[in-house]
C-alpha positions as CSV (number, residue, x, y, z in Angstrom):
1,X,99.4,120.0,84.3
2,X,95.6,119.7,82.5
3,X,93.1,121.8,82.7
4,X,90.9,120.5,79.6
5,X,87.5,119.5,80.3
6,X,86.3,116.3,80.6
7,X,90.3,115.2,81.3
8,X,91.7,113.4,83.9
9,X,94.8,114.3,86.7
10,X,97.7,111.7,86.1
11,X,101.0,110.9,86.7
12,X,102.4,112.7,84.3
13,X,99.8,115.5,83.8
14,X,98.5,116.5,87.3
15,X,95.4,118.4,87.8
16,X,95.7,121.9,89.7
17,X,92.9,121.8,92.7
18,X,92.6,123.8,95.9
19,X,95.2,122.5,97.5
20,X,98.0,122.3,94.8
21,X,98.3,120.0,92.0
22,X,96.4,116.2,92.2
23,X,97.8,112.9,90.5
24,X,95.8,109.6,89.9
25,X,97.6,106.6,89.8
26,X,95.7,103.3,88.5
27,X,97.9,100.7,88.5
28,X,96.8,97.8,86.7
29,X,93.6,95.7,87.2
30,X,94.3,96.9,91.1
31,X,97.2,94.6,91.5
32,X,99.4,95.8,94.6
33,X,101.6,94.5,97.5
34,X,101.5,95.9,101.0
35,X,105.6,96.8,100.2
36,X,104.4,98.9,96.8
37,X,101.4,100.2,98.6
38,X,104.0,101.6,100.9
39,X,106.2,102.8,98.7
40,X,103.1,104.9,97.0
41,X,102.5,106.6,100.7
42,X,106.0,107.3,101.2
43,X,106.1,109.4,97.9
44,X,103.2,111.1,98.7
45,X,104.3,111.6,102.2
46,X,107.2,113.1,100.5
47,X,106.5,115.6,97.7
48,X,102.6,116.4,98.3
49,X,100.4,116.9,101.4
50,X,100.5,113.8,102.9
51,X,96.7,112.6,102.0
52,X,95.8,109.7,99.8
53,X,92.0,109.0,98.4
54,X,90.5,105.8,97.0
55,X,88.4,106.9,94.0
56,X,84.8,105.2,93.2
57,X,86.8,102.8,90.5
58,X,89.7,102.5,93.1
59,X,92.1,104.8,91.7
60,X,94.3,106.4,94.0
61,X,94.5,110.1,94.2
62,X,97.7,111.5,95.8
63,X,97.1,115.5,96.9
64,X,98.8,118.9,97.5
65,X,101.9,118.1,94.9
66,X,103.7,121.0,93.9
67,X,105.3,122.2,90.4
68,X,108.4,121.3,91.6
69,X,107.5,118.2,93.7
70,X,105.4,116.4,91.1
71,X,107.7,115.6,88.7
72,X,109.9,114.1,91.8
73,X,106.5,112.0,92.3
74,X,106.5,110.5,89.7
75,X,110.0,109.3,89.1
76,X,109.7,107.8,92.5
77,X,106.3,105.8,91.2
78,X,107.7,104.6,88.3
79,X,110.4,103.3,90.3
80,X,107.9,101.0,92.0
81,X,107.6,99.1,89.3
82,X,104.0,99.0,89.4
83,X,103.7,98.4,85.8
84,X,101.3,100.6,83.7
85,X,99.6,103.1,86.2
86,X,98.0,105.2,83.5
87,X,96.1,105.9,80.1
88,X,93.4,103.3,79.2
89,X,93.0,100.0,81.4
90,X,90.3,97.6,81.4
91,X,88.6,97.4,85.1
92,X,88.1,93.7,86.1
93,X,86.5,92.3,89.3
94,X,89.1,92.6,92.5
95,X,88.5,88.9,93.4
96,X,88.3,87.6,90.1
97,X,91.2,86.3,88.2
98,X,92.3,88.1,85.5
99,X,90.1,87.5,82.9
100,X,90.8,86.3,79.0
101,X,88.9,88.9,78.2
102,X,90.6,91.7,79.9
103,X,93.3,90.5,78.5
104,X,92.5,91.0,74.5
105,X,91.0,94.1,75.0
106,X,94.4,96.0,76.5
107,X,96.5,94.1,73.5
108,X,94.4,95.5,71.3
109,X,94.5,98.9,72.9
110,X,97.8,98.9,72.4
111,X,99.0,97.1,69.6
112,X,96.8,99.8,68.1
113,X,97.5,102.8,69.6
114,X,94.3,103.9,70.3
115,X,95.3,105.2,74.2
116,X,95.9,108.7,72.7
117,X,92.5,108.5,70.5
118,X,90.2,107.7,73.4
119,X,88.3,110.3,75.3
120,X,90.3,110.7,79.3
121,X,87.0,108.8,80.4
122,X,86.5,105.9,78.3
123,X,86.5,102.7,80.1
124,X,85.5,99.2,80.0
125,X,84.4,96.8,82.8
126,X,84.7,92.7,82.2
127,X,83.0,91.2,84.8
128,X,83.5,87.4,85.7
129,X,80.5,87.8,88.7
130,X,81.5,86.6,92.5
131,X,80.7,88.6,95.6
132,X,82.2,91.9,94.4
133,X,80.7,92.7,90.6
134,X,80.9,95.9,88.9
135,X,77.1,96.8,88.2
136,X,77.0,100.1,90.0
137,X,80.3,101.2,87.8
138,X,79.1,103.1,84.2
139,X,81.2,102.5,81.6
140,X,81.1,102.7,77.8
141,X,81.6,99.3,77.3
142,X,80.5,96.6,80.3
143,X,81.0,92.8,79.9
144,X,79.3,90.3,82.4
145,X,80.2,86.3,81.6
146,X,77.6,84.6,82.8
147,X,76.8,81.0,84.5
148,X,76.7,79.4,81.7
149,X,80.3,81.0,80.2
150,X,78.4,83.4,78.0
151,X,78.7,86.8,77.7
152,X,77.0,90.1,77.7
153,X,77.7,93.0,76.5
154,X,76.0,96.3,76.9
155,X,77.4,100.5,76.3
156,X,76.6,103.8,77.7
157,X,76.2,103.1,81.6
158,X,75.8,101.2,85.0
159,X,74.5,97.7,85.2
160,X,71.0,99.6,85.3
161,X,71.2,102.0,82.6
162,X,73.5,100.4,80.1
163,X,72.1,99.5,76.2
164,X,72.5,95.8,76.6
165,X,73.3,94.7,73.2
166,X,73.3,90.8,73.7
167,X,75.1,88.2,74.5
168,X,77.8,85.4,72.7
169,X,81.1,83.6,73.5
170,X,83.5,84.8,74.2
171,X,85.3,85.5,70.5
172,X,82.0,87.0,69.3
173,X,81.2,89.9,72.4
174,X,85.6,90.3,72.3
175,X,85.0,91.5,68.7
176,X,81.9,93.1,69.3
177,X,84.1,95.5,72.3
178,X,86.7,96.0,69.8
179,X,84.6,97.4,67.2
180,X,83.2,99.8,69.9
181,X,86.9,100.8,70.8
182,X,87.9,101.3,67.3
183,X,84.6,103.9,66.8
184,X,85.2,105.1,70.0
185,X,88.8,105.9,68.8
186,X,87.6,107.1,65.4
187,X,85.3,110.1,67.0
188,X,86.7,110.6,70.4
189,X,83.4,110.4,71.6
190,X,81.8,108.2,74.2
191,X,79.6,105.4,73.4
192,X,76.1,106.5,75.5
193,X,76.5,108.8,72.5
194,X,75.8,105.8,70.2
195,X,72.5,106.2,67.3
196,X,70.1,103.5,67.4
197,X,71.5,102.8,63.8
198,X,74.8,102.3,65.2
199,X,73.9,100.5,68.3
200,X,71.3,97.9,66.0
201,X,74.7,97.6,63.7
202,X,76.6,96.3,66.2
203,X,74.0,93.6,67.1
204,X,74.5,91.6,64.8
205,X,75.7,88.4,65.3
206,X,74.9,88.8,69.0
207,X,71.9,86.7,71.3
208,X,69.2,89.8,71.5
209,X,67.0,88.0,73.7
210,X,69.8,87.9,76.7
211,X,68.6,90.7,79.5
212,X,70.6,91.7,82.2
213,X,70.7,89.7,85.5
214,X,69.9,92.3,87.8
215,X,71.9,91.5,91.1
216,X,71.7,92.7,94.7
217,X,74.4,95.7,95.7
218,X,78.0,94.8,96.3
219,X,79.5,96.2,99.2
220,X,83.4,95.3,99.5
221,X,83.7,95.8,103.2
222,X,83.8,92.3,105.5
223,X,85.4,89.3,104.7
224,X,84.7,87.3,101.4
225,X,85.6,83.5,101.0
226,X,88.0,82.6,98.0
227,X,89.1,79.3,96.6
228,X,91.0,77.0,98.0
229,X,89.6,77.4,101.8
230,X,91.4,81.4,102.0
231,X,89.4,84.5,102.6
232,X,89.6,88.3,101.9
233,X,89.0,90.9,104.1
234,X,87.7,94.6,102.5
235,X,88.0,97.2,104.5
236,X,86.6,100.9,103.6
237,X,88.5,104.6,104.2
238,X,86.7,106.7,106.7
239,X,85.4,109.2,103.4
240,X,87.7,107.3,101.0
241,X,90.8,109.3,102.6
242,X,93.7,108.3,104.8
243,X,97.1,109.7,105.5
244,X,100.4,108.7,104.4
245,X,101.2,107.7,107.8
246,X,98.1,105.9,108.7
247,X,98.4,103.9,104.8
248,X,102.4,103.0,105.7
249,X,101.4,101.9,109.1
250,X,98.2,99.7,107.9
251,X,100.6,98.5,105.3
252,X,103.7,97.5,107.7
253,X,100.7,95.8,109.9
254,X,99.2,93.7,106.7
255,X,103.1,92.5,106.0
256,X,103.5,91.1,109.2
257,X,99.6,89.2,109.8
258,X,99.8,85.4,109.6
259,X,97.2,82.7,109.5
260,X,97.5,82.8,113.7
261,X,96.4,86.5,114.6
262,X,93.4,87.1,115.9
């Protein structure tokens, strides 16, 4: 159980609230099946109160666990199978493939071990565009790819009040968000603590002139169009909560839709 400031409830180190002890899972980049979905609300069902929440970056919050029943929690999760569901993870667009760039900056995480080193709220958001970007998400390091397959990078915020650094390829703004890690690792701190001096060093080597493409708000309710003639349809939580029951239930219903229902 954690109770340090600034930390965040997990899996493995739940977060003592009103109504017992809280876990967030975050599987990765968002990826789930209706059948794992289900298996999630069964578990909570199980060992905690029965209510699920969807947090602003779409981490699931699973309430009322117990001293006992937590640890029961969690072996049932991690029987799912869900693959990492905690600890540093890059947040990428939930229509987007997974991007290249994702991709280096978790192998790098972990080849180096620098999980353990970050501060509980560190994140990073690599964002390929489409109908559902990340703008209104702060983070200490965001990356936006742009039309022309450049890339921006900016620290310390939302797509509004970020430092926008500049822009490059894709090799040069990758090393430039690995350098950030690595000081972010070195301090423990959190980059919108950045000097000028360090923010001008890191800079260089980058397209100053880029600004960032300010974009209307993305709202990831309706239905979405995707390639290949398919669509998505978001749906919202009435106050980002549902009940095991109700998530099971929604699940069971998404399993058995086809191309043919209304």
């Amino acid at each position: 159980m954690t109770m340090r400031r600034g930390a965040c409830p997990t899996l493995s180190a739940p977060m003592k609230t009103g109504d017992g002890l809280l876990a967030r899972i975050a599987p990765a980049h968002g990826a789930l099946t209706p059948q794992k979905l289900a298996g999630i609300a069964k578990a909570a069902g199980r060992h905690g109160n029965g209510i699920l929440e969807v947090t602003a970056r779409g981490k699931l919050q699973i309430r009322g666990l117990t001293a006992e029943s937590a640890p029961l929690f969690a072996t049932e999760i991690n029987a799912l199978d869900l693959g990492p569901v905690e600890g540093f993870a890059v947040e990428t667009g939930s229509l987007a493939p997974l991007p290249r760039l994702a991709q280096r900056i978790d192998a790098h995480v972990a080849a180096h071990g620098l999980g353990p080193c970050l501060a509980p709220k560190v994140s990073v958001t690599v964002d390929c565009g489409g109908a559902l970007h990340l703008d209104a998400i702060s983070a200490d390091i965001k990356l936006i790819m742009a039309d022309d397959g450049q890339w921006l990078i900016g620290v310390g915020g939302n797509g509004a009040t970020a430092h926008w650094l500049g822009s490059g390829d894709e090799q040069a703004v990758g090393a430039v968000a690995l350098t950030v890690l690595d000081l972010l690792a070195q301090t423990g701190g959190r980059a919108r603590d950045f000097t000028q001096a360090q923010k001008d060093a890191l800079r260089m080597g980058l397209d100053p002139s880029a600004e960032y493409p300010a974009r209307a708000d993305s709202a990831p309710v309706g239905r979405f169009a995707l390639e290949g003639g398919e669509s998505a349809l978001g749906i919202a939580l009435p106050f980002s909560q549902i009940s095991a029951e109700a998530l099971m239930a929604l699940c069971e219903a998404v399993s058995d839709a086809s191309e043919s229902d209304p």
